[in-house]
N, C-alpha and C positions, 0 to 999 in steps of 0.2 A: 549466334552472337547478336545482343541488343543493338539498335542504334545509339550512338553518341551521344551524348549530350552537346549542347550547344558549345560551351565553352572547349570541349575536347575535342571537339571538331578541327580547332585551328594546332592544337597545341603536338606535336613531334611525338612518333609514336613512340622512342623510349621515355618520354615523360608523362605518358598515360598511368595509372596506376594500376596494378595488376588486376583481373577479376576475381571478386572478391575479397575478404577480409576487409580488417581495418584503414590500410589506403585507401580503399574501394569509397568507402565511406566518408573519411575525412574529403575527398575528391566533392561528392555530392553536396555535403554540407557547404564547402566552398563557392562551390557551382551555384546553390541554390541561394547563397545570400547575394553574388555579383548577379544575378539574374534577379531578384526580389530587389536589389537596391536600384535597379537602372531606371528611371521612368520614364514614363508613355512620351514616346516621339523626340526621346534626345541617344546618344547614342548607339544607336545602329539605324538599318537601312529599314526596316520595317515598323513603321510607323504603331503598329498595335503592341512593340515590345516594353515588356516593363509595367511597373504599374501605374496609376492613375495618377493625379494631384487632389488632394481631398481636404484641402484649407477648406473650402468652401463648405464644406460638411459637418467641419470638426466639431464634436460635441455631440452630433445625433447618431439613431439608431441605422439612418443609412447607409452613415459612414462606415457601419461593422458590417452592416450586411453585403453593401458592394465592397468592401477590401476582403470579405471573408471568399466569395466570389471569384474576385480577380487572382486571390492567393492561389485557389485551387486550380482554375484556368493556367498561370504560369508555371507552377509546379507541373501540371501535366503534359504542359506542351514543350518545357525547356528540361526537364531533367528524366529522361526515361529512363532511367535505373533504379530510380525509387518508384514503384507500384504497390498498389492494393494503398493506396494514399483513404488516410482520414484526418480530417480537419476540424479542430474543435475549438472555438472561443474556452478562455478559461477565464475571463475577469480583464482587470488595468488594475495599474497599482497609482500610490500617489506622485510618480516620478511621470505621469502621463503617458504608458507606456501599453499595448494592448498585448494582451496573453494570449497565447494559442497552443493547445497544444495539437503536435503532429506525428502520425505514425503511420509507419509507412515499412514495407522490404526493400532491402537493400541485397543482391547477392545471395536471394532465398534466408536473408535473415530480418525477423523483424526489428526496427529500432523503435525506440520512442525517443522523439526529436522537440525539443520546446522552440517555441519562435515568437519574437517577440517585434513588437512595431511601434514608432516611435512615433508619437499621432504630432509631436510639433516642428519633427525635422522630415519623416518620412522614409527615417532608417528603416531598417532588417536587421534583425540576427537570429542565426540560424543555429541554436546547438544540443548534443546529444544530450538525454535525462540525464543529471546522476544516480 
């Protein structure tokens, strides 16, 4: 059996969701956005969780390449149930928003996941292709 993820760690073993399938999944996607939304040094004890602040950035090419960075970094260290992870810039649209696309197995099944970041609030969202 895998280890936890972060957030299932705290949470009562009958509300774990079962391994594999579509629970399994919906779980991760959840997991992965309350972890992609928390940033660096507010909400929990470990100062490196969550991501960075990048007002200071916004607008350049750093800003994609250190959030593209830091995405892969949390994604691998806070949700190990998703493996074989690949991360790919796809664009921004005119709502200010960065595109990623992300694929990754879940429960020996591949998904393809879109994620999208909010360059003027600093949101997440984390959801499946259709």
């Amino acid at each position: 059996m895998g280890r936890a993820s972060f957030f299932d760690k705290f949470a009562p073993r009958d509300a774990r969701p079962p391994r594999g399938g579509r629970g399994e999944l919906e779980h991760v996607l959840r997991n992965l956005e309350a972890v992609l939304n928390t940033k660096e040094g507010y909400g929990f004890f470990r100062r490196d969780f969550g991501l960075g602040e990048y007002t200071e950035k916004y607008g350049t090419r750093e800003l994609v390449e250190t959030l593209t960075r830091e995405l892969r970094e949390e994604i691998g260290r806070n949700e190990p149930r998703l493996t074989n992870v690949e991360l790919t810039m796809r664009g921004r649209d005119a709502g200010l928003w960065l595109h990623f696309g992300l694929v990754g197995t879940v429960a020996g099944e591949r998904h393809k996941l879109r994620l999208r970041f909010d360059t003027l609030s600093g949101h997440v969202r984390v959801e499946e292709e259709p």
